[in-house]
C-alpha positions in Angstrom: -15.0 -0.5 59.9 -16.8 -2.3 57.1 -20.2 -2.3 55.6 -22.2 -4.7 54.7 -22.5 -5.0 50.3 -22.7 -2.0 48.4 -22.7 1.6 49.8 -24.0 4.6 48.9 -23.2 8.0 50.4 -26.6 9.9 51.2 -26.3 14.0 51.5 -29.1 15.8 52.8 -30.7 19.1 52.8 -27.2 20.7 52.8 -28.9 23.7 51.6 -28.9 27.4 52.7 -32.3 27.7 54.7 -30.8 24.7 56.8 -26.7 25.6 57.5 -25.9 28.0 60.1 -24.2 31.3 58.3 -21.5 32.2 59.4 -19.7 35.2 59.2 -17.6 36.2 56.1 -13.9 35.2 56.5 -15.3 32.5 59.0 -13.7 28.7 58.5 -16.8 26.1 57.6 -18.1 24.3 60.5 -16.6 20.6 61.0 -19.7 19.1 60.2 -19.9 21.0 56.9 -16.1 20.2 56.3 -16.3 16.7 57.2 -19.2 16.2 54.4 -17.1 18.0 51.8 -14.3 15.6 52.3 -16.5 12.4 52.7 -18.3 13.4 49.0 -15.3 13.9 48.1 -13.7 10.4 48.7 -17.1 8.6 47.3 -16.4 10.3 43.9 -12.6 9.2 43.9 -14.0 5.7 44.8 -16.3 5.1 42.9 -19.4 5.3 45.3 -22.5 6.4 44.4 -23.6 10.1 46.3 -27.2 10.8 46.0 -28.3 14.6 47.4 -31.2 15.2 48.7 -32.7 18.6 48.9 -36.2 20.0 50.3 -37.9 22.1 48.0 -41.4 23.5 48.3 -43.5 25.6 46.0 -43.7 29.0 46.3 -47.6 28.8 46.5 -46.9 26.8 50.0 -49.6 23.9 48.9 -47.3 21.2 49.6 -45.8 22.1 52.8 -48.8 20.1 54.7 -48.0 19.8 58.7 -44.5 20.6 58.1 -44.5 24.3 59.3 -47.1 23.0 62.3 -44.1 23.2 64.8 -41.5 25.7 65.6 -39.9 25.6 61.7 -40.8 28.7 59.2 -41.4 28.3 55.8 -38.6 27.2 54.5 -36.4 26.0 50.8 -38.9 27.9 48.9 -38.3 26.8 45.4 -36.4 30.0 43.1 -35.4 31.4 46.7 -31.4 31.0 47.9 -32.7 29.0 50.9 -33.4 26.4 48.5 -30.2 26.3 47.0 -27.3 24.4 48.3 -24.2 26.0 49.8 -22.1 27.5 47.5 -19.8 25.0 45.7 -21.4 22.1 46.2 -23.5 19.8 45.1 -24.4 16.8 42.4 -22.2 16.6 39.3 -24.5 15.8 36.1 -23.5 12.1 36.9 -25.4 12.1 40.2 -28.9 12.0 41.1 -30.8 14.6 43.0 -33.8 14.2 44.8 -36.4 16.4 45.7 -38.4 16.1 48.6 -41.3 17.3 50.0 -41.4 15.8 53.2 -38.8 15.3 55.7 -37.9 11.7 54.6 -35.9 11.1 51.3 -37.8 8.1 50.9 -41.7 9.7 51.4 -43.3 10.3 47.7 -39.3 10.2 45.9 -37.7 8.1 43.8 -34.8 7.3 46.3 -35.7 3.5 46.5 -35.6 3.2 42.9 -32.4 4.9 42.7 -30.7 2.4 45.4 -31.9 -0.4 43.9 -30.3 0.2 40.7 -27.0 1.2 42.8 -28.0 -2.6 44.3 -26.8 -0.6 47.4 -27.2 -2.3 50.8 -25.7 -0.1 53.0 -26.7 4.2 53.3 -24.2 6.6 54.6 -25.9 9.3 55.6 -25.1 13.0 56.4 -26.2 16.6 56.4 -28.9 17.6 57.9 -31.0 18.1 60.5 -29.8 15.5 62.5 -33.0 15.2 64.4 -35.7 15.7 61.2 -34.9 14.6 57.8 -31.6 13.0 58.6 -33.5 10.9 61.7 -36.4 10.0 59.4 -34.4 8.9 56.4 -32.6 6.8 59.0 -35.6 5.3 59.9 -37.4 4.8 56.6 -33.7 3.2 55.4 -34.0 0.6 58.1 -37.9 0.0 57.3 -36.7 -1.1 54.1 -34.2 -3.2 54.8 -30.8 -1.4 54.5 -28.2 -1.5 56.9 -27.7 2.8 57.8 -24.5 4.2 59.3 -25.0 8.0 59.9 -21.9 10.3 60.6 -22.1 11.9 64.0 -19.5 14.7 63.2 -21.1 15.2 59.3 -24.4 15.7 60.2 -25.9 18.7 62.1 -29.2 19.3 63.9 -31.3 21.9 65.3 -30.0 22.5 68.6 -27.3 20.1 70.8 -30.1 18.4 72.9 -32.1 17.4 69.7 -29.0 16.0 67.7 -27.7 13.8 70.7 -31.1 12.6 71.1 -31.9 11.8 66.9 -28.5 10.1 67.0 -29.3 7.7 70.5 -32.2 7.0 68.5 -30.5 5.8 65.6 -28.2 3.7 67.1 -31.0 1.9 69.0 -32.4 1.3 65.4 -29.0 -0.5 64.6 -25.8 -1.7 65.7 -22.8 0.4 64.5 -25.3 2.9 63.0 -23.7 5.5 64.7 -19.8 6.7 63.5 -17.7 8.8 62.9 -16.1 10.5 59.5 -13.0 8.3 60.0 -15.1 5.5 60.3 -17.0 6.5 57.4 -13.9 7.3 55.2 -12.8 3.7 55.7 -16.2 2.8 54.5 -16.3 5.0 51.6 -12.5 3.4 50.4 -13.7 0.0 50.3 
């Protein structure tokens, strides 16, 4: 599978307060595996990888409505919630940015940042399939970029709520749904 003009490869909240722990001397989930290998192959090809990570201030001013549902207060900033899983991340060559809201596009500099990538096309994975990874989805096709999200490198709250995020995604677009092979092809191009 192709993409249409340049790509960027679009990691969100993989951070501790939002991947499942598992127990020490466990294997990493496939979803967190497959996102390690797809960074992985967008450094050795050149292609840009923006992270994205939720951070919040400890005083909880900015949180808003977010904590209005069934989600705690969450990616507290100084807390190890907040941090990312342990050996990963951006290298200094690679932009972070920090959110506030579920979107990476809401009150960031993400638009900015693809533009100067003169990226078309956002690969997206992480997580939660059905909150930030769904909204991103959606504000990435608002403004005009093609979006192909991962379905086996992105991770949601629960099984119902991911299916659903990712139906809705692929109603957004054709072929924004694949998978990491898929994406791998992409991400060698």
């Amino acid at each position: 599978m192709t993409a249409p003009g340049p790509v960027a490869l679009i990691v969100i909240d993989v951070q501790r307060d939002f991947v499942p722990e598992l127990p020490p001397g466990s294997a990493e989930t496939l979803q967190i595996g497959n996102i390690r290998h797809l960074v992985a192959l967008a450094r050795a090809g050149g292609v840009p990888v923006v992270f994205i990570r939720e951070v919040h201030h400890p005083s909880h001013n900015d949180l808003g409505r977010e904590v209005d549902g069934v989600e705690p207060v969450h990616c507290l900033e100084g807390t190890p919630g907040a941090d990312y899983i342990d050996d990963f991340g951006p290298l200094p060559t690679e932009y972070e940015v920090r959110k506030r809201r579920y979107s990476a596009f809401f009150g960031t500099d993400l638009l900015t940042i693809l533009r100067g990538y003169a990226t078309t096309t956002v690969v997206l994975v992480g997580g939660l399939t059905d909150v930030c990874v769904h909204y991103t989805a959606a504000d990435a096709h608002q403004h005009d970029y093609y979006i192909r999200v991962v379905d086996d490198a992105v991770y949601g709250s629960g099984d119902d709520a991911h299916r659903a995020a990712l139906a809705a995604m692929a109603y957004l677009q054709r072929d924004a749904v694949i998978d990491t092979a898929a994406a791998a092809a992409i991400l060698r191009t």
